[in-house]
C-alpha positions in Angstrom: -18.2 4.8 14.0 -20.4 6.0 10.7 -18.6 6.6 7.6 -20.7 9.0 5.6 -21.3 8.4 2.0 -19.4 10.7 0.0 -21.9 13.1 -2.1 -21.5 12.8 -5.9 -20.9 16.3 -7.4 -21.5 16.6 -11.3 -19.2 18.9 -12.9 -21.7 21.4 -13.8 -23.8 21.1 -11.1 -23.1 25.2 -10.3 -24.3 25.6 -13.8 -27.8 24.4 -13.8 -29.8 28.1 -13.1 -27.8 29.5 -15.3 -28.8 27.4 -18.2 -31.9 27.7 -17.2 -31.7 31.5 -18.0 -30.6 30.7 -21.6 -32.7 32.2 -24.4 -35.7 30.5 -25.9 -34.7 28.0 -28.4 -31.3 27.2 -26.9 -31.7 24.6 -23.6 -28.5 23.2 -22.1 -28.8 20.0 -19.3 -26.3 18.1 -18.2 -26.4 14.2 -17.6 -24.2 13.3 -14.9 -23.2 10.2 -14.1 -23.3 8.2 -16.9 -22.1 4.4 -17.3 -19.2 5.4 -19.7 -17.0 2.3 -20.9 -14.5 2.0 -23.9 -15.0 -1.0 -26.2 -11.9 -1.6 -28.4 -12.6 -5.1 -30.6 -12.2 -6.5 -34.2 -15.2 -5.3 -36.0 -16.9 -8.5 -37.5 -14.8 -10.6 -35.1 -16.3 -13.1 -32.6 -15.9 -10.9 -29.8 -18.2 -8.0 -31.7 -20.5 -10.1 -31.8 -21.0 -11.4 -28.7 -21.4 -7.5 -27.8 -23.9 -6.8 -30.4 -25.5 -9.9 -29.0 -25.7 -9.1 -25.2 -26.0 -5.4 -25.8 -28.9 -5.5 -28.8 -27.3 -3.4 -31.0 -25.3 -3.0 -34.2 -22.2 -1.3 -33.5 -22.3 2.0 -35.8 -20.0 2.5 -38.5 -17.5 5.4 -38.5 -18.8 8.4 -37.8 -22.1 7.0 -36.8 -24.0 6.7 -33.2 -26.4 4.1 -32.2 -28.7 5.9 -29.7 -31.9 4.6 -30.1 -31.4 2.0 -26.9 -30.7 1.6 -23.3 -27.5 1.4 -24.0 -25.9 4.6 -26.6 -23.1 3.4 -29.0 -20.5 6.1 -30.4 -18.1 5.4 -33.1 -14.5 6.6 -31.8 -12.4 4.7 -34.6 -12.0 2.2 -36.4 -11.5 -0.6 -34.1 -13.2 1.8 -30.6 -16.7 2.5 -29.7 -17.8 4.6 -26.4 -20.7 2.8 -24.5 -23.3 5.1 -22.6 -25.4 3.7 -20.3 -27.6 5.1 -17.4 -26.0 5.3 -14.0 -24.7 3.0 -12.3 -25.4 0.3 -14.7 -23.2 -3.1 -14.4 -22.0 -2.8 -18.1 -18.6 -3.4 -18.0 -19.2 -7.4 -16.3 -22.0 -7.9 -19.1 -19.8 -6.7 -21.5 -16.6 -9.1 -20.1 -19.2 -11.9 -19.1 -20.5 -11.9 -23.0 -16.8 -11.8 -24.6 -15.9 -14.9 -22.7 -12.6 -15.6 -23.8 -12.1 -13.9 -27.0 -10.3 -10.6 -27.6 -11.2 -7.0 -26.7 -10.7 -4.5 -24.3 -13.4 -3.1 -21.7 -12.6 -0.1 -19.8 -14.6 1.7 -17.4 -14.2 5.5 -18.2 -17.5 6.8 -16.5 -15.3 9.7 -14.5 -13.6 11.2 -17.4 -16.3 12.7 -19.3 -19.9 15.1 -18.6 -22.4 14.6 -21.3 -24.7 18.1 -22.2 -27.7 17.9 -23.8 -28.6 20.6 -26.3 -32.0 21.3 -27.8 -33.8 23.6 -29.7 -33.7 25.6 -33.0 -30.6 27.7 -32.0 -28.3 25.3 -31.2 -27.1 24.7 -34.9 -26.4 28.5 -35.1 -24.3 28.3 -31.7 -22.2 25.3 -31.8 -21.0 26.8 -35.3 -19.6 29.5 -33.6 -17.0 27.7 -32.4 -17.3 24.2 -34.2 -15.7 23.5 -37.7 -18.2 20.4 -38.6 -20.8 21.1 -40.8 -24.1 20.1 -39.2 -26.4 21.0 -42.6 -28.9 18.2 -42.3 -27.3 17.2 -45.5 -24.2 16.4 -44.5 -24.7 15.7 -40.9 -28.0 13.5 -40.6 -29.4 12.5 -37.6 -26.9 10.0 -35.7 -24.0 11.2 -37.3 -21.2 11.0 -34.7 -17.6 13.2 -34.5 -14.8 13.7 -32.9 -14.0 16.9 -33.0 -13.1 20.4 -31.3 -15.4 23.1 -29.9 -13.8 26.5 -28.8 -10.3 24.7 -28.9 -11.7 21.9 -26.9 -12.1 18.3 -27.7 -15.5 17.0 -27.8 -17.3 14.3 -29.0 -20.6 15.5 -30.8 -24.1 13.1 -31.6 -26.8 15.0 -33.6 -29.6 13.7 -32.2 -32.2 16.0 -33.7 -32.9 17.0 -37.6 -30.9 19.7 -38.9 -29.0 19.4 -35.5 -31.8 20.9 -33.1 -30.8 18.6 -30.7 -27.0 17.4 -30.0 -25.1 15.5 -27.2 -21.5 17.2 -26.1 -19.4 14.9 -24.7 -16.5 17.0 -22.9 -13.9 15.8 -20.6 -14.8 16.5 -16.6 -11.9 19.3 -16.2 -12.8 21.2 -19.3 -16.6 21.0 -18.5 -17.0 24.5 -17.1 -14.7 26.4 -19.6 -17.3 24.7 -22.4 -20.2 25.8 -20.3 -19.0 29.5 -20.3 -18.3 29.0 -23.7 -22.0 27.8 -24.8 -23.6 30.6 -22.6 -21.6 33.3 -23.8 -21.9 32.1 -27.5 -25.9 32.4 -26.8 -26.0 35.6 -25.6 -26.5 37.9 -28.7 -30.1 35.8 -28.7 -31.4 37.4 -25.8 -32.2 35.6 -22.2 -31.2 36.3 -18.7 -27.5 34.3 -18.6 -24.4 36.0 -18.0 -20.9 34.8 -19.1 -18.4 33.4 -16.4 -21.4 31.9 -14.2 -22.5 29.2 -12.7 -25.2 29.9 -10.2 -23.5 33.3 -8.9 
């Protein structure tokens, strides 16, 4: 008897032609399946380091995101970082194998969130639609990191580009679609092809 594979389904995978239609200087992409895992540890304990140590990183201060490696680090609070990772990467064993036995918590939470990808020079304009943060380059510098709401939904928000031109959303898997209708319609009085309530139909 073959048991089939089941087929991995991203949680905006209906979306993709439709933010492909978005206007010029506004481009949405999801990246599914990311290695997700929730570090709660002491900050300057033993245990901190020996992550900082296996990972190659510092892990950011509040309101700060390390993003320039492999591995993404994104300050949740004061004693909780979310690790990103590519797919299917084996982080939560590194992480247990390099804490040994001190103390901190490693949970895998790779199902519970979709990460979007926003770029160009409209995407400041949009996410203050709906966003209270203010993402003047001033106050919001490249790697700054929040936890906050977008159109009533919680989000966790990386600039990733000067004067925010370039962003990561991370939204939880069930309110994924609402926040894509939401980003599509909030683009629309800048032109392109995309219509509210979407998907690909």
């Amino acid at each position: 008897m073959t048991v089939e594979t089941p087929v991995r389904v991203s949680p905006l995978a209906e979306w993709r032609e439709t933010f492909d239609r978005l206007p010029a200087g506004f481009q949405v992409e999801e990246l599914p399946f990311l290695t997700q895992v929730t570090l709660r540890v002491t900050p300057g304990s033993a245990a901190a380091e020996a992550v900082e140590s296996a990972l190659g990183l510092k892990l950011p201060s509040a309101s700060r995101a390390e993003m320039s490696g492999e591995v993404k680090a994104l300050w949740l609070g004061p004693d909780e970082w979310l690790l990103v990772a590519p797919p299917d990467t084996a982080l939560v064993e590194r992480l247990r194998s390099a804490i040994g036995n001190e103390f901190a918590t490693v949970t895998d939470v790779s199902a519970q969130r979709t990460v979007l990808s926003l770029r160009g020079g409209l995407t400041r304009q949009i996410l203050a639609q709906g966003c209270a943060i203010d993402l003047d380059p001033r106050v919001s510098p490249v790697g700054s990191c929040y936890t906050t709401l977008l159109a009533q939904t919680g989000i966790t928000l990386v600039v990733r580009g000067e004067g925010a031109s370039g962003a990561w959303l991370l939204v939880r898997a069930s309110f994924a679609p609402y926040t894509a209708a939401w980003l599509v319609d909030a683009a629309t009085e800048y032109g392109g092809g995309a219509e509210y309530g979407g998907g690909t139909g």
